[in-house]
C-alpha positions as MATLAB code, in Angstrom:
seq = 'XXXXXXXXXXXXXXXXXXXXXXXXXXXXXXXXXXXXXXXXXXXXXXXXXXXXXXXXXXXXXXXXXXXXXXXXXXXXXXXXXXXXXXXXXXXXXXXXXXXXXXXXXXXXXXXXXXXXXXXXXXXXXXXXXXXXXXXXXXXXXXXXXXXXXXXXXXXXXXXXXXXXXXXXXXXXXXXXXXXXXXXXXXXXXXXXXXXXXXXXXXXXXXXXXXXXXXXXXXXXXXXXXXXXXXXXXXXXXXXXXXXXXXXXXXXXXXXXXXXXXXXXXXXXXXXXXXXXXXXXXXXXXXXXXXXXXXXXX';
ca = [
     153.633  171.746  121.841;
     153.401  170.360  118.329;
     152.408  172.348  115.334;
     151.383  170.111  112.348;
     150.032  171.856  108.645;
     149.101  170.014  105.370;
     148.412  171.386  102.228;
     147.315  169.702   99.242;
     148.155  170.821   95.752;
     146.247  169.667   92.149;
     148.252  167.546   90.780;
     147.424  165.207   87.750;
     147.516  161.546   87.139;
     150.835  161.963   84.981;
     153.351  159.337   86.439;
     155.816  162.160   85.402;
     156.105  164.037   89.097;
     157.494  167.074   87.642;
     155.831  170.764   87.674;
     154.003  170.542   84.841;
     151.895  167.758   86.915;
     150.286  170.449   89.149;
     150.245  173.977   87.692;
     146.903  175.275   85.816;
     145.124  172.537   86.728;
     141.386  172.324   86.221;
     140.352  172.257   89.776;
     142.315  175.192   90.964;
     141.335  177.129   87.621;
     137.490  176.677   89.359;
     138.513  177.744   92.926;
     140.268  181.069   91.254;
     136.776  181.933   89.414;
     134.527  181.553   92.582;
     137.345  183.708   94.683;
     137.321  186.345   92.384;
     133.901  186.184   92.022;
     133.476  187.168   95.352;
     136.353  189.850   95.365;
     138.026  188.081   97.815;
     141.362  189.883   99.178;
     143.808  188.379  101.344;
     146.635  189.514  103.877;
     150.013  188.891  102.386;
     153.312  189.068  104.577;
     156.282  189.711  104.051;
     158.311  186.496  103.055;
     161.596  185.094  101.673;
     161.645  181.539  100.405;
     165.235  180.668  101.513;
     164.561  181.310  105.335;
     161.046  179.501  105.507;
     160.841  178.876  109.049;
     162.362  182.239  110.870;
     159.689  185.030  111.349;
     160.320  188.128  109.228;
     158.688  191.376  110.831;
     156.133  193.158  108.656;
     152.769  194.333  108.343;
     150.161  192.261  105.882;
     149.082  194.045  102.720;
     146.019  193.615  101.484;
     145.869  191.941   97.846;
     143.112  191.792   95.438;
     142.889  187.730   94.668;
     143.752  187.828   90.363;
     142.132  186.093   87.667;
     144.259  183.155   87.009;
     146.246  183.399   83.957;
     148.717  180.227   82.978;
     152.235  182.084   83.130;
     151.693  183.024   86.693;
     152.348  179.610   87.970;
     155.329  178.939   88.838;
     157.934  177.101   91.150;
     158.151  180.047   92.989;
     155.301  180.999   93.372;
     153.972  178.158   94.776;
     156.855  178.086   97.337;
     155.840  181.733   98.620;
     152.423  180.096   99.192;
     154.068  177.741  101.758;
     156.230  180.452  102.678;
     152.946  182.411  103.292;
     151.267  179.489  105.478;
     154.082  179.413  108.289;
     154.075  183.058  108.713;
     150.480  183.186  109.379;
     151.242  179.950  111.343;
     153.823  181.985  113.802;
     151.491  184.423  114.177;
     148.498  182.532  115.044;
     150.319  180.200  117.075;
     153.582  181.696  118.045;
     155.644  178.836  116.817;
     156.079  177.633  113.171;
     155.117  174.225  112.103;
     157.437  171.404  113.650;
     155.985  169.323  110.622;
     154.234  170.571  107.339;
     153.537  167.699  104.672;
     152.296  168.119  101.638;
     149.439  166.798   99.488;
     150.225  165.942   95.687;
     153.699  166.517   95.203;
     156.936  164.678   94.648;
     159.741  167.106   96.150;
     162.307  164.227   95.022;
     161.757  165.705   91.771;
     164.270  168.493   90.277;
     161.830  171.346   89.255;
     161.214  171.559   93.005;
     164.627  171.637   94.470;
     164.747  175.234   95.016;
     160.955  175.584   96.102;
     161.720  176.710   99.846;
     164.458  176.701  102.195;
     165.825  177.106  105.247;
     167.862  176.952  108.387;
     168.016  172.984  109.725;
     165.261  171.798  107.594;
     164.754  168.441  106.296;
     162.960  167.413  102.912;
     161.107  164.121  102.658;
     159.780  162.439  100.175;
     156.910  159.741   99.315;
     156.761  159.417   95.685;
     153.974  157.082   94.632;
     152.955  155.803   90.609;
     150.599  158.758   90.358;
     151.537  162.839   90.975;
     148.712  163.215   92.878;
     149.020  160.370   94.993;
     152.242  161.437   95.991;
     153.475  163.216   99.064;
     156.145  165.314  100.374;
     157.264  166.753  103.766;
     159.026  169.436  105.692;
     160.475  168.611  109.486;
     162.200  170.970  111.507;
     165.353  169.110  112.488;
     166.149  171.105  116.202;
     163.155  169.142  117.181;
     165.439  166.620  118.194;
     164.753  163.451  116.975;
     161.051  163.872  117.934;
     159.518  164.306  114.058;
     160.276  160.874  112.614;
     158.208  159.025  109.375;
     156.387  155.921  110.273;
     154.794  154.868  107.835;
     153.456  155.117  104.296;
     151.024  153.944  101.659;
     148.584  154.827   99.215;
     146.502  157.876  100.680;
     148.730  158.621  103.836;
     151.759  159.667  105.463;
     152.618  158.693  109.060;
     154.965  161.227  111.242;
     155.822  160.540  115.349;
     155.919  163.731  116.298;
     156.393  164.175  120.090;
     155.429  160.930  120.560;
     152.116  161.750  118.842;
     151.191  159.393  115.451;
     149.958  162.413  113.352;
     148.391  160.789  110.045;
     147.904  163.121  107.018;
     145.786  161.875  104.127;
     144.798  162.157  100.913;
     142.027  159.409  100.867;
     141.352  157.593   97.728;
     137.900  158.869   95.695;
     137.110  155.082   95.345;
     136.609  154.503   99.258;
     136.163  158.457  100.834;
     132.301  157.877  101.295;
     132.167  154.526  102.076;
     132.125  154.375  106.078;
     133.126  150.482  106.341;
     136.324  150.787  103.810;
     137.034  153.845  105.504;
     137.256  152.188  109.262;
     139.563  149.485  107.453;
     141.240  152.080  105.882;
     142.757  153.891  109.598;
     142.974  150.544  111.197;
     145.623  148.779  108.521;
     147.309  152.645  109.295;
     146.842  152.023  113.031;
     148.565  148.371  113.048;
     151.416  149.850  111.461;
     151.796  151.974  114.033;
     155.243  151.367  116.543;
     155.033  153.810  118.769;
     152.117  155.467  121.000;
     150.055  152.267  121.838;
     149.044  151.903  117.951;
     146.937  154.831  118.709;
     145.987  157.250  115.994;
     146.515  160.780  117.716;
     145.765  163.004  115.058;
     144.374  162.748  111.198;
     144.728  166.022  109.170;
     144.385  166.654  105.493;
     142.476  165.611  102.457;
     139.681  163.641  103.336;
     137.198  163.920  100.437;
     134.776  163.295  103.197;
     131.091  164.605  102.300;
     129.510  165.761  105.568;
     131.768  167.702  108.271;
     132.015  165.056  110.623;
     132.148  161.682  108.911;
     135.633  161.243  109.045;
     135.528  161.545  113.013;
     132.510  159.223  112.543;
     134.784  156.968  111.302;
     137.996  157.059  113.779;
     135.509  156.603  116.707;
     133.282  153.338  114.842;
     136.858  151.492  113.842;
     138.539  152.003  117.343;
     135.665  151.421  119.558;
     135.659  154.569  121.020;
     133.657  158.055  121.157;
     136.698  160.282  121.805;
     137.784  161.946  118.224;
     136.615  165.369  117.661;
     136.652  167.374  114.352;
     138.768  170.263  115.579;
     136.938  172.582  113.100;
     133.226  172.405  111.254;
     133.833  175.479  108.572;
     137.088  177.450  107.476;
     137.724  180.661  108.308;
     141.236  181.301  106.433;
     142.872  183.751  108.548;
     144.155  185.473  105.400;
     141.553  186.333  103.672;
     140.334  189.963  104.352;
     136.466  189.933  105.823;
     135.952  186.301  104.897;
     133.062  184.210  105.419;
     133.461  180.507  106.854;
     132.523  177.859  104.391;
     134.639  174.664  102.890;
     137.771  173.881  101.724;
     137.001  172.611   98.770;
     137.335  174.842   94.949;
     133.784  176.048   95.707;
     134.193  176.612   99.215;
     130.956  174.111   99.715;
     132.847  170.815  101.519;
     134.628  170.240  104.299;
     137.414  168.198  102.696;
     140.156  169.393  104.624;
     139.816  168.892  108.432;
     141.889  167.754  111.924;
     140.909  165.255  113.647;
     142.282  164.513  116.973;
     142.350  162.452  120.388;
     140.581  164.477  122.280;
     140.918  162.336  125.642;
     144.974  162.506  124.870;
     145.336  166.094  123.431;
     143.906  169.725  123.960;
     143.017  171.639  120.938;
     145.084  174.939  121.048;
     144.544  176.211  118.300;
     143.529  175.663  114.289;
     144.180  177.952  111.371;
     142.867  177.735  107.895;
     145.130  179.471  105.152;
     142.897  180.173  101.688;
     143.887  178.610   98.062;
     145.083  182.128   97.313;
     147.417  183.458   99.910;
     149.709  184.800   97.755;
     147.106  187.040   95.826;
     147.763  184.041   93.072;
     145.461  181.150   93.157;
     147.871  177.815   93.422;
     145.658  174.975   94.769;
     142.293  173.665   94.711;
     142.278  173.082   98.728;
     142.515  175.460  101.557;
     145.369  174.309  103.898;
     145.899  174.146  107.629;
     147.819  174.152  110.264;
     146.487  172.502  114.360;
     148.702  173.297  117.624;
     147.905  170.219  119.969;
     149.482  169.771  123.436;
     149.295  166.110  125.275;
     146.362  166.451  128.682;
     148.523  166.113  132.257;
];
């Protein structure tokens, strides 16, 4: 039953891939003023950043969202936001992620050594020239060999998991509205591909797409086929306290951040938006999430 999150953070252009690159950026400075703006709360459980993926029992307080002031960023911080995001996760799916990767960040880099961790984890990373083009990933190793990387490039990240080619992206500005670069874009990603028929199972994360289901649009023009659902057409985050759906994006107006899947090869369990704020501290410019898929038959 694979569980798959992404989260992107606001990183910079700075070729430097260091902490500085994504903390107080302008972006998630913006997503802070509309949250508080609306008074948003959110659910906060209990969490400790060295056991990231064991459930810790606890009820969820409700948090005021703060106004975003510059020393509250920090390392740690951020890494009880991810902390935050599987323990939602293994609530709302009873099973934390067996793959989170995430958007904008270069964990090969030293300020993030002691972001999060845990028991039989394993850190990957997929530095590229910018910070914000970069990636990073967390696998859950007693999977058994089944969470492998692929492949890797400007824009994605390509994980077997299961058997399953699970693509998470952060597409490119220059090409996210243009429908024909964006078919070329997946299939260059899909003849990489060495496992699973070359098929493209899943796409989750950034998409900087401008209409909910474009980048479905897209998957189903390049590959001939009219299978690929958008697994969700609003957010909901399941953290924040009496929230309204809307986007992902810092003014909760676009859909940025979306699954995509097969749906002729895999059921939709279950999806789960988490909010830019989950930690009562406003990190990130994007709302993350988190898909259970199982194969059909």
């Amino acid at each position: 039953m694979p569980i798959v999150a992404y989260q992107s953070f606001n990183a910079n252009v700075s070729t430097t891939h260091d902490f500085n690159s994504m903390k107080f950026q302008r972006f998630t400075k913006d997503t802070n003023t509309h949250m508080t703006g609306e008074g948003s709360e959110v659910l906060e459980y209990p969490t400790n950043r060295e056991i990231l993926n064991i459930p810790i029992e606890g009820p969820a307080y409700k948090r005021p969202i703060s106004r975003l002031e510059s020393d509250q960023h920090t390392v740690g911080v951020f890494g009880s936001h991810i902390c935050q995001m599987w323990q939602h996760f293994v609530r709302q799916f009873g099973g934390m992620p067996d793959l989170m990767v995430i958007g904008e960040m270069d964990s090969s880099h030293q300020d993030f050594k002691s972001m999060v961790s845990g028991v039989d984890l394993r850190f990957d990373a997929f530095p590229n020239a910018k910070a914000c083009q970069s990636f990073s990933a967390i696998c859950q190793n007693p999977a058994g060999g089944t969470v492998s990387a692929v492949a890797a490039g400007i824009g994605y990240v390509v994980y077997s998991v299961a058997d399953l080619n699970m693509v998470f992206v952060h597409v490119p500005n220059e090409i996210a509205t243009n429908q024909p670069a964006m078919q070329t874009f997946y299939s260059q990603i899909a003849n990489e591909l060495t496992r699973g028929g070359k098929v493209i199972h899943v796409v989750l994360g950034d998409t900087n797409q401008q209409r909910p289901n474009f980048t479905a649009d897209v998957l189903n023009a390049a590959f001939g086929v009219t299978t690929y659902q958008t697994a969700a057409l609003s957010a909901s985050p399941v953290d924040v306290y009496m929230g309204a759906a809307g986007g992902t994006n810092s003014n909760a107006s676009k859909m940025y951040d979306v699954a995509v899947y097969r749906s002729d090869v895999l059921d939709l369990k279950k999806i789960a938006y988490i909010s830019q704020s989950a930690t009562s501290v406003t990190v990130t410019d994007h709302a993350g999430l988190g898909i259970h898929v199982e194969r059909k038959g």
